[in-house]
N, C-alpha and C positions, 0 to 999 in steps of 0.2 A: 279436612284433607284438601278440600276445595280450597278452602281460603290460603292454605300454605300454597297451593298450585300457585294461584293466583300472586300471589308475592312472590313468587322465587320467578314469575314471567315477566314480571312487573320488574324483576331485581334485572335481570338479564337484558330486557328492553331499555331500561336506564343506562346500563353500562355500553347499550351498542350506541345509545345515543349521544352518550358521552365523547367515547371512542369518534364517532362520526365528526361531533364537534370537534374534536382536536385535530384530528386531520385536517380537518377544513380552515381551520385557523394558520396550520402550514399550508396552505399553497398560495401560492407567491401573487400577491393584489398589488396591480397600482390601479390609480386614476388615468382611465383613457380619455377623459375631457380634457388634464392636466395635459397627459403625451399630446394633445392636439391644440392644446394651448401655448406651451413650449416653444413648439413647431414652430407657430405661427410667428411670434414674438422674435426667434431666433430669424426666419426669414425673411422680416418686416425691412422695409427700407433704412429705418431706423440705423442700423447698422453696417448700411454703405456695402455689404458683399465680405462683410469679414476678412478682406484682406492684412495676410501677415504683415506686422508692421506699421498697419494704418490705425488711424481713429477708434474705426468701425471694428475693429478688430478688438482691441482694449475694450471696447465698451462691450462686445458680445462676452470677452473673457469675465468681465467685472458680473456682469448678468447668470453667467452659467456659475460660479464660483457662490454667489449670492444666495442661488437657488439649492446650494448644497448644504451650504449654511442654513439655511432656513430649515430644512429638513435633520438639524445637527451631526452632518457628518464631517469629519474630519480632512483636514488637507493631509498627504503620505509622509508621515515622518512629520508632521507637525507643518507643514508648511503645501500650502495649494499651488504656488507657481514653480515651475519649472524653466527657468531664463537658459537660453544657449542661443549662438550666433553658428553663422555659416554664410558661405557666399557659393552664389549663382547667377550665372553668367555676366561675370564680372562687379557683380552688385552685392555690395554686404547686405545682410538680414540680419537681424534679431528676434529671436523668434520665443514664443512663453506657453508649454505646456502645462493643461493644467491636470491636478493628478490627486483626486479623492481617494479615500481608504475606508477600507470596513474589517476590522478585527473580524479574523476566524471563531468558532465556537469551539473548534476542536483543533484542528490545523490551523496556528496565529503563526506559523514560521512557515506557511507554504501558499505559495502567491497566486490568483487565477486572473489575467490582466483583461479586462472589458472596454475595448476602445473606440473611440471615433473620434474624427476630423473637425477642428469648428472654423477651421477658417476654408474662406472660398475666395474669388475671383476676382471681386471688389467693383470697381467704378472703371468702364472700357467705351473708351467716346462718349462718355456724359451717362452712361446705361445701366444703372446700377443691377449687378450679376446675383440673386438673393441666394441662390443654391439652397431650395429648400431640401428637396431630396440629395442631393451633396454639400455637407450631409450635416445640413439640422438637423434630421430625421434623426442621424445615429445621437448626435447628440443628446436631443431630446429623450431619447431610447435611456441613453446611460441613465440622466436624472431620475426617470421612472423605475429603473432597474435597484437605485438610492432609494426610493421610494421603498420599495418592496423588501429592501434587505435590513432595512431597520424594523418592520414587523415582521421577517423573519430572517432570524440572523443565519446567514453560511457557514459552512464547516471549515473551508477554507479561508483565508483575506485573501480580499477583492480591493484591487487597483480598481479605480475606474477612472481610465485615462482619456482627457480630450485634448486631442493629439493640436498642434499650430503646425503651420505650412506644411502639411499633405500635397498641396497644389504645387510645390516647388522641388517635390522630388523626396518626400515621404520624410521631411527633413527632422520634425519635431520627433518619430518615433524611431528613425537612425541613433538620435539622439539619447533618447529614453533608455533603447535596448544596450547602449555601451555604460549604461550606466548602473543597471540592475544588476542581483546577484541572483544571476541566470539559474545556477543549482534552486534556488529559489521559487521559480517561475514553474507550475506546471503547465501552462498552457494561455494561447489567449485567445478570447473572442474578438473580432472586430468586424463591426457595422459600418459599412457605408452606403447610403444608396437605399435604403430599405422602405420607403414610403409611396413609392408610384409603381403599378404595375398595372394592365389593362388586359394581361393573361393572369392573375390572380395566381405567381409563381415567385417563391422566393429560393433562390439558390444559395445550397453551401459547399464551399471548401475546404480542404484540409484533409477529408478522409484518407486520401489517396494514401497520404504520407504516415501514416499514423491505423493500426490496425484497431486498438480501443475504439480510437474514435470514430474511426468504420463502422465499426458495431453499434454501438450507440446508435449512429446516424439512421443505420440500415433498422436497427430496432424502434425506432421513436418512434412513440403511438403520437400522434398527430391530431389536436385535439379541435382544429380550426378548419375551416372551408379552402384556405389557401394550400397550395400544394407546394410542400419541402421538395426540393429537386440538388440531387449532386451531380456535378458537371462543374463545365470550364475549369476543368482542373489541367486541360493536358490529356484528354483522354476520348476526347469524344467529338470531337474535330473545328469544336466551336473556340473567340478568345478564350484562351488563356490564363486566367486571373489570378494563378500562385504569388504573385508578385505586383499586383496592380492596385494594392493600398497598404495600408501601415502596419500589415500583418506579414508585409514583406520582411520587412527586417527580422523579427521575428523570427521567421523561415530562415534565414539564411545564417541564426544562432542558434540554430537546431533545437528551439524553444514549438513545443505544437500550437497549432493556431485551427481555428474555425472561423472563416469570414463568410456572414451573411449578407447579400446583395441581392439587386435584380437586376435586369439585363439592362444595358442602355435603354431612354428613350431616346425622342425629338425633343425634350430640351434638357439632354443633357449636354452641361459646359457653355449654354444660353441663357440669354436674358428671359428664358419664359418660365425656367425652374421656381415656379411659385407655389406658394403654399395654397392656393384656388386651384390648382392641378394635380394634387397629389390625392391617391385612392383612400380613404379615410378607413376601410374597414380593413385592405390589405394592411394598412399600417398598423393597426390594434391587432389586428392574426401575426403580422412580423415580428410584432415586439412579446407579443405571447409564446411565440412557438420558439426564438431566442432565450428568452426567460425561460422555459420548459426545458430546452435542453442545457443550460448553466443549473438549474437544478439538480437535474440527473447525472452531469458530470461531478456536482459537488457532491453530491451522497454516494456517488461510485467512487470518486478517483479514479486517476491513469496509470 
């Protein structure tokens, strides 16, 4: 009777241990040495400030498109660039977003878009402008985000979009959003900004507009030392930032959006936005606690 005890605790202890390993198999890993090698690489001189248009620009696109490929994922619809034109202030652009895909597991006909900005500022009186926090950072984010969603796949397809000319007036994802098939889209994230913070606070938007995603927000167990904060929505007397990156457009096609950010610093929109100034542990809690809730939206739906 002992002995049977003994194997049917033996049976039970195996199966929790099983059970434990699978779980843990799904929760969403990337490489935080990668996210801060990325980073760096993206904000290196190398690439002139990533202005639309320029060189440096091309050559961070070829770099980010490179790295997606390496990890075999797909350009959307078979194809990585996204070419469109627009003029501002009297000046033609040509502008190339780029636009990764990842088949759903379960929802392959309902879209979750993940975006950020690769172009910045470029070269202003000799000065080259690197915008590591605006926003290699998101950038970087995304690829990691690639990372994670090839060993564990989502229920929904994921865009993951790095938006061109943000800096000239949200131009690349004006673009994007008249182009989708919005019934399509449940929802987007988008990161700008998400690597420097010296109050260890990352802010999100979008609740306001959207009661799911209220909930969610207000529910998320929060698994990192940095503090999720909702504000700057319009609600609480501070900027405004419903409409202050590429999750505007979005917004304004009544598509739901979450955009995670931090507050300004001193160099933001300056030549000091380097990647030797950005807080390394807030950046690994930012890009966790974004990945934590694209998670939980994707196992929930809206």
């Amino acid at each position: 009777m002992k002995y049977k005890l003994l194997s049917l605790l033996f049976c039970v202890l195996s199966i929790t241990y099983s059970c434990a390993q699978t779980t843990d198999t799904k929760k969403a890993t990337f490489n935080e040495a990668k996210l801060l090698e990325r980073l760096e690489e993206l904000s290196s001189d190398k690439y002139e400030g990533r202005e639309t248009g320029k060189k440096g620009n091309d050559s961070a696109r070829a770099y980010i498109i490179n790295e997606f490929k390496s990890l075999n994922i797909s350009g959307f619809n078979g194809k990585f660039e996204q070419t469109f034109t627009f003029s501002s202030r009297n000046k033609g652009y040509r502008g190339v977003n780029i636009l990764a895909e990842i088949k759903g597991a379960k929802y392959p006909d309902k879209y979750i878009i993940i975006s950020a900005h690769y172009d910045h500022l470029g070269i202003r009186d000799g000065i080259i402008y690197n915008g590591a926090d605006d926003d290699a950072s998101g950038v970087s984010a995304l690829i990691s985000f690639a990372e994670s969603m090839i060993k564990n796949p989502p229920n929904h397809s994921v865009i993951l979009a790095a938006f061109d000319a943000e800096e000239i007036g949200l131009q690349g994802a004006k673009h994007f959003v008249k182009t989708i098939e919005k019934d399509k889209v449940i929802l987007n994230i988008n990161m700008d900004m998400i690597s420097r913070s010296q109050k260890d606070e990352l802010y999100v938007v979008g609740g306001r507009y959207n009661d799911k995603l209220k909930s969610i927000i207000d529910n998320f167990e929060n698994q990192t030392s940095t503090k999720l904060l909702q504000g700057h929505d319009g609600t609480d007397g501070k900027q405004n930032w419903t409409m202050a990156s590429d999750h505007g457009p979005f917004h304004l096609a009544k598509i739901p959006f979450l955009y995670f950010g931090n507050e300004d610093h001193e160099a933001y929109h300056k030549p000091t936005d380097d990647f030797e100034d950005i807080t390394p542990q807030f950046y690994k809690n930012a890009v966790n606690i974004i990945l934590a809730v694209f998670n939980t939206i994707d196992a929930s739906g809206l």
